[in-house]
N, C-alpha and C positions, 0 to 999 in steps of 0.2 A: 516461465512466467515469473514476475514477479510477486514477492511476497509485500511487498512493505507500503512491504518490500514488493512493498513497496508497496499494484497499486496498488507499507507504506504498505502503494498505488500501488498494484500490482499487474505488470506487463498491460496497462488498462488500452490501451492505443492498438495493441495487436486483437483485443477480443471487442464483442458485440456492442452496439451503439441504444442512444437510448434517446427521450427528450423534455424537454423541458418550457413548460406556458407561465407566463406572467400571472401572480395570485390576484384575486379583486379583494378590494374592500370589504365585499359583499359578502365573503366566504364566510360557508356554513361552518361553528363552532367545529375543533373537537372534540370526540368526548369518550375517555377512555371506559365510558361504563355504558355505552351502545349495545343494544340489543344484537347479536352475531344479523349477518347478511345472509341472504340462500344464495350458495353456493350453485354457478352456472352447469347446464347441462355437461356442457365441454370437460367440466373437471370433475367429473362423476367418478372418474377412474385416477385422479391424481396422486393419491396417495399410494397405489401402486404405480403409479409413472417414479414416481420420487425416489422409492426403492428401490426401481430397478437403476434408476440412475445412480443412485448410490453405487448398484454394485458394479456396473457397467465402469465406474470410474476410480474405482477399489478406495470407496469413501466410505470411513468409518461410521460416523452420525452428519446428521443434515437439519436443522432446525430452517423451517419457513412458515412465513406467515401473509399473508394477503388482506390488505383492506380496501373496500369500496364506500365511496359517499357517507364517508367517517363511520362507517361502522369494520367490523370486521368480519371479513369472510371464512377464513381458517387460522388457524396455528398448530402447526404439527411439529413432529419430530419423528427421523427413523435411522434406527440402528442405534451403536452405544456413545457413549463417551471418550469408551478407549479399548483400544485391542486386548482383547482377553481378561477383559469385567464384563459384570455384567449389568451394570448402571446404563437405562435408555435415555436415550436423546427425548428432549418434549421442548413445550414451548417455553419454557422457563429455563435452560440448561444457557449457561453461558460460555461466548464464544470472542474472543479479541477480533474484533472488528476494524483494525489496523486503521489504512488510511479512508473508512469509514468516519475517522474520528473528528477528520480534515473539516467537513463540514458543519463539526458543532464549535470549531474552533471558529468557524466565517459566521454563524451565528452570535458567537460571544461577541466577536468585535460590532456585530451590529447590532445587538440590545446597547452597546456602548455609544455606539454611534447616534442612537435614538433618543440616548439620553445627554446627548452633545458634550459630551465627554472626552472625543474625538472625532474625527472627518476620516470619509475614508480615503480621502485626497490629502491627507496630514504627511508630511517628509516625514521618514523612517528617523532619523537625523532628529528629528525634533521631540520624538520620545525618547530616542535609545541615543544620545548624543554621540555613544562613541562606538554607535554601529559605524563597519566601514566592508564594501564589497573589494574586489580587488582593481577596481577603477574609479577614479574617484569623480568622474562624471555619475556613473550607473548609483555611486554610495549618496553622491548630492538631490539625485532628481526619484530614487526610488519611492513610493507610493505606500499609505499600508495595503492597498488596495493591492498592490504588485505582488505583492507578499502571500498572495493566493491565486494567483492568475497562472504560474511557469513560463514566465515570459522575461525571464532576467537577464538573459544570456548565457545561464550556466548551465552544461550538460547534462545530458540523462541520467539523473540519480546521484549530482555531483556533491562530491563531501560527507556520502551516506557512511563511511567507512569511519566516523567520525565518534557512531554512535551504533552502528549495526555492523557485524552481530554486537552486542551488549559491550558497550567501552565505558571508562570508569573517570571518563571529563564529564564534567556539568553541564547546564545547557549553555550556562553563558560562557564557558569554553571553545565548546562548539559552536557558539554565534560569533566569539572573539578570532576562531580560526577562517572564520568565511575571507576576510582580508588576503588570504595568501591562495585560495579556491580558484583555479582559472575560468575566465569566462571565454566561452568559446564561437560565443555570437553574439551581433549587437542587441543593445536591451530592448525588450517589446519587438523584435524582431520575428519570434519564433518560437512556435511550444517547444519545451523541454522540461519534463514530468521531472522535479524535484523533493525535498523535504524537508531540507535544510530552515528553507524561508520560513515554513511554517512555526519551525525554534521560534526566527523574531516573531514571529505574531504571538508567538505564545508567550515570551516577554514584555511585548506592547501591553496584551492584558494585564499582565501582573503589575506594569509601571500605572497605566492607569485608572485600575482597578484598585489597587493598593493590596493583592489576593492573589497566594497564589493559583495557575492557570486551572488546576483540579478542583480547588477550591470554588473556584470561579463558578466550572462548568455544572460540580457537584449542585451548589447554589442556587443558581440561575437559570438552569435548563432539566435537571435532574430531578429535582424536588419541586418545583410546579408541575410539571410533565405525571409528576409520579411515577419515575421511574425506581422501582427500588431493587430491582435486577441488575444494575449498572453501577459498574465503579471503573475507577483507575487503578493504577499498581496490583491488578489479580493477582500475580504470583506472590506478591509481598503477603499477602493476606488469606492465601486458598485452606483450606479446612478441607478434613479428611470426609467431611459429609459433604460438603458445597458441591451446588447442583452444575459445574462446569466442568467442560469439554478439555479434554489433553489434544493437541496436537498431533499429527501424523506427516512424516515423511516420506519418500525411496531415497533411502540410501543407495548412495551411489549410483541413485536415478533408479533402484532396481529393488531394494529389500524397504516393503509398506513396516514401520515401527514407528513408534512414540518417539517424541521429540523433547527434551527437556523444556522446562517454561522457562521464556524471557519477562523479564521486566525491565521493561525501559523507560526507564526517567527521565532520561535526557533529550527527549524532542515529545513528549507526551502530546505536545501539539500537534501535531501530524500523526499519531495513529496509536495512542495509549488507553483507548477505551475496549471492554468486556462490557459485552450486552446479549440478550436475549433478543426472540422475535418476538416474543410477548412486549416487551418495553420497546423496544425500535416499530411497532404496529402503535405506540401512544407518540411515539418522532412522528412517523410519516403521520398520521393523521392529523398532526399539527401545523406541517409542512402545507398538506395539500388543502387545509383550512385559512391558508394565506399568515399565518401565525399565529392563530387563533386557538384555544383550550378549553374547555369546560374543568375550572379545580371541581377540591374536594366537596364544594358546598353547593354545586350546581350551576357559579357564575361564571358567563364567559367572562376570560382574560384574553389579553394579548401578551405572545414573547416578544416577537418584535414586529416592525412597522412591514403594511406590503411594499411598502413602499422599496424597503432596505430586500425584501425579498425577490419582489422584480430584479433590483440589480445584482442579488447571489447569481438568478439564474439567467443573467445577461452575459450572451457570448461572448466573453473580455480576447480570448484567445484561438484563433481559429488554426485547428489541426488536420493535417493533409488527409484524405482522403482512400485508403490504395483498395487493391482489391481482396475480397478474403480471401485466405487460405485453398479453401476447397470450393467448388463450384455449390457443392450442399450446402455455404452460407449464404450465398449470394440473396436470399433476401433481406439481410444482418445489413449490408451497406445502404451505408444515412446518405441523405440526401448535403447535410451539412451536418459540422460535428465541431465543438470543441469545448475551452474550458470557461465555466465563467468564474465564482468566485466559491472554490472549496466543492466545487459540482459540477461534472461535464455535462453538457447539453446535447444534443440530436436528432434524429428523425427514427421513427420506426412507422412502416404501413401507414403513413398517411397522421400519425400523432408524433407530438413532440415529448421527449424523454428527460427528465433529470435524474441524474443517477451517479452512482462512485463506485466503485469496491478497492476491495482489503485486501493485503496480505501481512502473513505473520509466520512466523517457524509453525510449520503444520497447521494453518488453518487461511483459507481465502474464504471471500464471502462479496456481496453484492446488494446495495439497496436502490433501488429503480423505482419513481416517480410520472407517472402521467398526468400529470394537471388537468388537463380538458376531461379525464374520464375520473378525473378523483379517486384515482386506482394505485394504490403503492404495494411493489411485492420487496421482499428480504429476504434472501440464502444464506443462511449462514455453516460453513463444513468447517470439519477439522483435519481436513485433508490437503495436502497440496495442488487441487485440481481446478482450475478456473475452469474446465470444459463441466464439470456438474452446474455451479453453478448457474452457468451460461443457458445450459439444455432446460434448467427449472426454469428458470427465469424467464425463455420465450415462450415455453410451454406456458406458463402463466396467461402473458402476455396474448399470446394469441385465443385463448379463451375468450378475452373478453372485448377482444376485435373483429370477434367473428370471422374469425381465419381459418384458412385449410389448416387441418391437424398436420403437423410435421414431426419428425421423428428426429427430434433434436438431439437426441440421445445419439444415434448414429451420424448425424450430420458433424457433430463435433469428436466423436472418434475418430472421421477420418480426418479430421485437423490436426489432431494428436498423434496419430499415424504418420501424416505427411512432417510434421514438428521432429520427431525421434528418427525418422528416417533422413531429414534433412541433419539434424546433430551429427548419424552415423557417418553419412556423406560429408560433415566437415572434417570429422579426424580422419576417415581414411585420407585426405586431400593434406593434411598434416604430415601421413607415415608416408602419404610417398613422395613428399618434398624430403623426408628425414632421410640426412646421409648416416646409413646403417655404420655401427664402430667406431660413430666418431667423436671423442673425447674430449673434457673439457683442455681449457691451453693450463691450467696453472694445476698446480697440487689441491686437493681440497680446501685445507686449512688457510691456502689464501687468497678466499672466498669470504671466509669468517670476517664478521666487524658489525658494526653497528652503524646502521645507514638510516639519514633523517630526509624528511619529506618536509616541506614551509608548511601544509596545513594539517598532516596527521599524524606528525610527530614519528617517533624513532621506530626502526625493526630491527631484530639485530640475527646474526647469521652463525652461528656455531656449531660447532665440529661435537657431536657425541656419538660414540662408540663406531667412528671411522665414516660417519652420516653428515650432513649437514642438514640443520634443522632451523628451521625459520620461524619466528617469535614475534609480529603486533606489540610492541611494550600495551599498546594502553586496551588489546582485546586478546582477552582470555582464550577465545575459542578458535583463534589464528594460529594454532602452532601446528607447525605439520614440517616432514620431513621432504628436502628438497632431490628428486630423483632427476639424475642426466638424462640430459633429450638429444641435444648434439651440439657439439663446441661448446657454448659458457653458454646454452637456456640449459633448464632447469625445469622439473614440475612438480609445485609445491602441491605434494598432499595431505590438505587437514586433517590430524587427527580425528577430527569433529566429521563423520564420514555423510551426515544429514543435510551438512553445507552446499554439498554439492557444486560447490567453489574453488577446484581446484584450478590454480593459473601457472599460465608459464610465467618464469624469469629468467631473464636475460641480464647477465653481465657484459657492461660495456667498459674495455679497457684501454687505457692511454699505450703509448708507445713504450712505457719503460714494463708493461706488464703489469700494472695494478688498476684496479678497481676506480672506474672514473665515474659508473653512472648504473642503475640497476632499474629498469622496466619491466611491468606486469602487464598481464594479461588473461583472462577467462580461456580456459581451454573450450569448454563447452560452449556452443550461442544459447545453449537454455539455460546457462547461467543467470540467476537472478540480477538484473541491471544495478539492485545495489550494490553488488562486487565490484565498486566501482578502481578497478585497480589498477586501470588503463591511466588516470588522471596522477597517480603517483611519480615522485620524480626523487628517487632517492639516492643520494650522496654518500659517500661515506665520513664518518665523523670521527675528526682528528682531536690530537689531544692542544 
């Protein structure tokens, strides 16, 4: 699944659907100083459901929270922060909320928008003049509105490798490199879950906001909201007492450990936020108040217009449909499904769902909206497990639809089951295409060089201690040593063994014997879609 990573987004298109109703006008304030809700019959027993699904899915901590008709129904927490402390998860412990973030970023543009500051039909071109995509139709007619929709043409997580894992370009490096980014369908043609775009939005802010995008959101949506559990840059700033969550991995798909903290700066627009379910329970209820808040002094405000909100949760993007995984989800499949602006849309039981989720090195998470029942739930782990998530999240859900109890706990192991058993079934389908003994054509060493890509710049290949080892100039956690597969692939294994990113490469050589072209690949299909290393085209660079 993806983390970011994705959806950044993580693998959001393979997991459960959700949906989403146009706010009124009318909508009730608000108001983060609500009296708690009573808690339905159904979820009598939730907070042991929660932990078991923790353990069921070897999830370190779990923060979630639920609110109904602007008040709040729970906020809990179970299990720790981090393997082998003993600091518990609650409702205030904070978790990177990745491409959760997406949606406060479609909010800032529309407080902007509100205050006609911009159109969400403004050419990309006409704030960022020397934005340019790799066609210069798609760079001329692109929308900001496009800019949140994954409808550009560009592939699945394309140019992620730009800025994840953690690369040391700027944003507007990585907005400067989309020119050279191939587009692999025509624009508006077709979802394809990205992250990149959301850089430029988070540049449009900053151009006509005159602030940067943190700033912005810190400003604007953080300190009315009262959120004072949320920030950006966490790791820049974490304190040996600070009530947040570390991360957890399997390495090598296989050993549950801690995972070093990222901080990423460089697309902070697409998924740079740390939040609680305490502070994300004062979002949703703002959300499903049609944008509406009761401040500090007991007056309703507005953040932004319903107006601008109907068209967030306006299906801009419509996404295919297939079937789930296991027959135990079959009631997970939406009647229709896709993206509208920073928010997927769908169907569950007869309600319409708005909703997104995260990922991030060790931590996925999910926030899900019902509009018609004024019902918002939030998962937030520090696990890599989107099947926890998922199981809270319908479990919630079906509380308060009055639904047959499901055991979603097990509905989704055996999705995980059928996931890992399908991975096994691709490498063995790998070892026995591999002709056993059979060696690269050239000496090691002339393999070695420095080979450049149009959009992510150099890698370079060298020979240490009789090894060839492969190097990302601009990403730190890319270096891993390149192991013979058969003839000139190769399987580069990160030292970074949490990545779980390991790819083949393939040297492609001219007639005289040398190095004419070098292509990647994910070995694994549960490799996170931002490995996007298939989209690489790398040369060798001559003097």
């Amino acid at each position: 699944m993806s983390r970011l990573r994705h959806c950044l987004a993580f693998g959001v298109a393979s997991f459960v659907f959700a949906l989403a109703a146009q706010a009124q006008e009318t909508s009730a304030p608000a108001s983060a100083a609500a009296a708690p809700a009573a808690r339905p019959a159904a979820l009598a027993d939730f907070d042991t459901y929660v932990d078991a699904t923790r353990k069921q899915f070897d999830v370190p901590g779990i923060g979630v929270a639920i609110v109904k008709d602007g008040k709040t129904v729970l906020e809990m927490g179970s299990g720790v922060r981090k393997l082998g402390e003993p600091a518990k998860v609650d409702a205030h412990t904070q978790f990177a909320i990745a491409s959760n973030t997406k949606a406060f970023t479609a909010a800032s543009l529309s407080i902007l928008a509100d205050e006609k500051k911009l159109d969400m039909n403004d050419r990309v071109i006409d704030r960022l003049p020397w934005f340019q995509m790799s066609d210069p139709y798609v760079t001329r007619e692109m929308r900001i509105r496009d800019l949140l929709a994954h409808r550009s043409g560009l592939s699945l997580g394309a140019g992620d490798l730009l800025y994840w894992p953690a690369t040391t370009y700027t944003t507007q490096e990585v907005v400067q490199r989309l020119r050279h980014v191939p587009l692999t369908n025509s624009f508006r043609a077709e979802y394809a879950y990205d992250n990149i775009l959301f850089a430029v939005a988070g540049l449009v802010i900053e151009q006509v906001s005159g602030k940067p995008w943190a700033d912005f959101v810190r400003e604007r949506i953080f300190a009315p909201l009262g959120m004072t559990e949320s920030q950006t840059h966490a790791p820049d700033s974490i304190g040996p007492n600070d009530d947040i969550a570390t991360g957890h991995a399997k390495f090598d798909f296989k050993d549950l450990k801690p995972v070093a903290p990222m901080s990423w700066n460089n697309n902070q627009a697409a998924g740079g936020i740390y939040s609680s379910v305490h502070d994300l329970s004062k979002w949703m209820n703002m959300q499903l108040a049609g944008g509406t808040y009761t401040d500090a002094s007991g007056k309703e405000q507005r953040l932004f217009s319903a107006k601008r909100q109907a068209e967030m949760w306006s299906l801009l993007t419509p996404i295919r449909i297939s079937e789930p995984s296991v027959p135990e989800l079959k009631a997970t499949k939406p009647n229709f499904y896709g993206y509208g602006e920073g928010w997927f849309v769908s169907d569950y039981r007869g309600h319409k769902l708005v909703w997104h989720t995260g990922g991030w090195p060790g931590m996925v998470s999910r926030v899900t909206l019902v509009p018609d029942l004024k019902l918002g739930i939030v998962v937030l782990t520090n696990q890599e497990s989107g099947a926890a998530f998922q199981a809270v999240t319908y479990r919630a859900l079906d509380a308060f639809m009055d639904a047959p109890k499901t055991d979603w706990n097990a509905a989704y192991a055996a999705s995980v089951k059928k996931a890992e058993a399908n991975a096994d079934e691709s490498m063995k389908k790998h070892e026995a295409e591999r002709m056993k003994g059979a060696k690269p054509s050239l000496p090691v060493d002339r393999y070695a060089g420095t080979y450049r890509d149009p959009w992510y710049g150099d890698v370079k290949v060298t020979k240490e201690g009789g090894k060839l080892v492969m190097s990302f100039a601009k990403t730190a956690q890319l270096k891993g040593t390149l192991e013979p597969w058969q003839h000139d692939t190769f399987i580069a294994h990160w030292n970074d063994r949490s990545l779980n990113g390991d790819a083949f490469v393939t040297f492609s050589l001219n007639p005289d014997g040398k190095v004419r072209e070098v292509r990647m690949e994910p070995v694994s299909p549960l490799t996170d879609f931002s490995f996007d290393f298939q989209d690489l085209r790398l040369t060798p660079v001559t003097d």
